[in-house]
mmCIF file of the C-alpha atoms, coordinates in Angstrom:
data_MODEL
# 
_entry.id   MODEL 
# 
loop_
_atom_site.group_PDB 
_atom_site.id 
_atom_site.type_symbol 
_atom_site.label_atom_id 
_atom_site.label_alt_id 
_atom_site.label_comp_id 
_atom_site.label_asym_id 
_atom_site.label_entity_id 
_atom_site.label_seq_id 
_atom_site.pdbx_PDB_ins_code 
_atom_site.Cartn_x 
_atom_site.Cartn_y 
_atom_site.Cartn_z 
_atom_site.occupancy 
_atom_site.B_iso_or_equiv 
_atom_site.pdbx_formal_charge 
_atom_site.auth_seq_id 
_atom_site.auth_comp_id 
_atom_site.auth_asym_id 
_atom_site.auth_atom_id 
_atom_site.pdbx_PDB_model_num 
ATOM 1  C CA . UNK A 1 1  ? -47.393 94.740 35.849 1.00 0.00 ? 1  UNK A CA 1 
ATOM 2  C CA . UNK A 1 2  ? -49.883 95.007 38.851 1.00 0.00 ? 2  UNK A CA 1 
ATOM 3  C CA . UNK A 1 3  ? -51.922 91.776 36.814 1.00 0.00 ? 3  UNK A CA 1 
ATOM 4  C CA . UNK A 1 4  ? -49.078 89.931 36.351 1.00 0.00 ? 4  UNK A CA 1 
ATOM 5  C CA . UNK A 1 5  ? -47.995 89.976 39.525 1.00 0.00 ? 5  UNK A CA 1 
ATOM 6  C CA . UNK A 1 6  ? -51.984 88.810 41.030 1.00 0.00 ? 6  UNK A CA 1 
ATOM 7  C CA . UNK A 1 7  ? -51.393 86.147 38.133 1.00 0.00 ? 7  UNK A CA 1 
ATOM 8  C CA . UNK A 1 8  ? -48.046 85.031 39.514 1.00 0.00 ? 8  UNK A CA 1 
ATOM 9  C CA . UNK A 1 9  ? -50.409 84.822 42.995 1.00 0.00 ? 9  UNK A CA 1 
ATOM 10 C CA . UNK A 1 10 ? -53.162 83.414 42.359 1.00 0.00 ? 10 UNK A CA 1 
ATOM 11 C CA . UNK A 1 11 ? -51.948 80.490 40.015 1.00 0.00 ? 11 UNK A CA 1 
ATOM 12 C CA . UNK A 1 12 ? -49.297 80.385 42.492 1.00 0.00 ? 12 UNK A CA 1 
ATOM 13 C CA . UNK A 1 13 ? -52.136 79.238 45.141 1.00 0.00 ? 13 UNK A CA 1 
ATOM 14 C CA . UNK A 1 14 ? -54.379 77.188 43.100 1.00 0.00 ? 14 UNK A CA 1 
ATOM 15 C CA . UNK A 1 15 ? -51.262 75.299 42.179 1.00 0.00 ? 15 UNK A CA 1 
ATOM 16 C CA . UNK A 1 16 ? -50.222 74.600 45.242 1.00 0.00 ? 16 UNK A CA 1 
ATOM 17 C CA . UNK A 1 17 ? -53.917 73.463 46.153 1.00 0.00 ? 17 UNK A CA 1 
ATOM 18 C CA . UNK A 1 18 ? -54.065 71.024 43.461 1.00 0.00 ? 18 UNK A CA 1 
ATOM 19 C CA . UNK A 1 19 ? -50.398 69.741 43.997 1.00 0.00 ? 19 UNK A CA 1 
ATOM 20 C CA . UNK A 1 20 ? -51.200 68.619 47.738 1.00 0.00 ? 20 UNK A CA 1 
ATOM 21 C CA . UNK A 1 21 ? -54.708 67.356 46.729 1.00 0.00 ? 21 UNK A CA 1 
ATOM 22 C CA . UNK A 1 22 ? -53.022 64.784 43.476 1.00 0.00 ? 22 UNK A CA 1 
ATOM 23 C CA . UNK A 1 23 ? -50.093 63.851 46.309 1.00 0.00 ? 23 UNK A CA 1 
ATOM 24 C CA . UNK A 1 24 ? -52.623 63.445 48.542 1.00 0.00 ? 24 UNK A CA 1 
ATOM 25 C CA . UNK A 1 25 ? -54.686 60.938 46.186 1.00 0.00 ? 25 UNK A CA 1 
ATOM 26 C CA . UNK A 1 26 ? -51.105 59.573 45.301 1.00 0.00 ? 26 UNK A CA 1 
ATOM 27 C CA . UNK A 1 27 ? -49.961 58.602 48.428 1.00 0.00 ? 27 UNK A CA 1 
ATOM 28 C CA . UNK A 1 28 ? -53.474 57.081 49.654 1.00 0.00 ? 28 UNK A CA 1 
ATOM 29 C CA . UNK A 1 29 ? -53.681 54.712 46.279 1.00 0.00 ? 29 UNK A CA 1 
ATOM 30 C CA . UNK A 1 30 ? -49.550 54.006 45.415 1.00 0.00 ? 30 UNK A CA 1 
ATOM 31 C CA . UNK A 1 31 ? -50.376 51.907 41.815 1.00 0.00 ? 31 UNK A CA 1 
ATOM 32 C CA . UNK A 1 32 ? -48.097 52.260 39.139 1.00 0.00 ? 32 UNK A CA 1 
ATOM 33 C CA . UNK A 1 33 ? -50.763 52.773 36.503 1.00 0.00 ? 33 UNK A CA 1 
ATOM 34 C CA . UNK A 1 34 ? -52.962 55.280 38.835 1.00 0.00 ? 34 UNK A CA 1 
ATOM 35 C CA . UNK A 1 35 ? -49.558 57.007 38.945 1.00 0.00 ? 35 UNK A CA 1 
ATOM 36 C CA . UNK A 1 36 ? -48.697 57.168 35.065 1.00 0.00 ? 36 UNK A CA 1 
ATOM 37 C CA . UNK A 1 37 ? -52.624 58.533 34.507 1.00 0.00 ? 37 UNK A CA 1 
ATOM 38 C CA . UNK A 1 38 ? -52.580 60.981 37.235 1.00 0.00 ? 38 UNK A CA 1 
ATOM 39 C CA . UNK A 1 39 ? -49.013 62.187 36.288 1.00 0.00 ? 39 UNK A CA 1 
ATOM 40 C CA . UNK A 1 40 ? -50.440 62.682 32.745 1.00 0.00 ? 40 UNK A CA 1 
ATOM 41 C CA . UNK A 1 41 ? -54.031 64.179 34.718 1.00 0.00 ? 41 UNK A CA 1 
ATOM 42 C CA . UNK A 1 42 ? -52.152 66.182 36.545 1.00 0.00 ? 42 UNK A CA 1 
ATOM 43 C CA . UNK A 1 43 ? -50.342 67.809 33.914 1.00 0.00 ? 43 UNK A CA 1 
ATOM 44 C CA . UNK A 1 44 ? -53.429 68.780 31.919 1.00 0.00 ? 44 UNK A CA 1 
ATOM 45 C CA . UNK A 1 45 ? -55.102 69.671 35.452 1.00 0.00 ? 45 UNK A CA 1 
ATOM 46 C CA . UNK A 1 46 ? -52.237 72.295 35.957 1.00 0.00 ? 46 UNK A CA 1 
ATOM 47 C CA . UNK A 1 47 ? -52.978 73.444 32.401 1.00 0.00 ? 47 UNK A CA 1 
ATOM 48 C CA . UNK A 1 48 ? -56.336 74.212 33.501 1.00 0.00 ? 48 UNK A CA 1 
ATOM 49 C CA . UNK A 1 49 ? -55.106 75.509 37.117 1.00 0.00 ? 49 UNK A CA 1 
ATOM 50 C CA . UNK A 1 50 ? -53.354 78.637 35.272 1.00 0.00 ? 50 UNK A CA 1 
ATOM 51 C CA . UNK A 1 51 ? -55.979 78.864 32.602 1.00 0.00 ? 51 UNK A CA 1 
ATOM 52 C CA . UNK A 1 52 ? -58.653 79.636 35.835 1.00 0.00 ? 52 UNK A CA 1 
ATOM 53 C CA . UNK A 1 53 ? -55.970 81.715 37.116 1.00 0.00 ? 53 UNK A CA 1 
ATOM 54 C CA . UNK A 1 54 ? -55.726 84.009 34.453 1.00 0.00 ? 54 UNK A CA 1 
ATOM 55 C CA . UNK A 1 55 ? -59.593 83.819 34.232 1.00 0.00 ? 55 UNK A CA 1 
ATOM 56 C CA . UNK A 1 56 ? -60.166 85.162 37.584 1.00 0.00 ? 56 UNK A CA 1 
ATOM 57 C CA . UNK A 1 57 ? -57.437 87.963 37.539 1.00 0.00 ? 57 UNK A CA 1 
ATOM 58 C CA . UNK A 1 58 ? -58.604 89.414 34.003 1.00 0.00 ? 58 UNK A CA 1 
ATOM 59 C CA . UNK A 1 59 ? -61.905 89.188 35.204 1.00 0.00 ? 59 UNK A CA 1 
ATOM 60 C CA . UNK A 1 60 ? -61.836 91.309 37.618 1.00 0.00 ? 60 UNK A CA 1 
# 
């Protein structure tokens, strides 16, 4: 339960870390095809997000 819950917070973080950088990057360049590949980037990037999450708490 104890992991779980340092899962929840620490994908909960990097999340929110990669979310601001990708609107960040999407409000500096506003192109309709940067913002069909980032949506789709972003989605695999937040993929990765909780897989480095989980990483870092069972590593431990």
């Amino acid at each position: 339960m104890k992991d779980r819950f340092k899962l929840c917070f620490v994908g909960t973080i990097l999340s929110i870390l990669y979310l601001s950088i990708f609107l960040f990057y999407l409000i500096k360049e506003p192109y309709i095809i940067f913002e069909i590949a980032t949506t789709i980037l972003c989605c695999f990037g937040m993929h990765f997000v909780w897989k480095l999450a989980y990483w870092l708490v069972k590593g431990q």
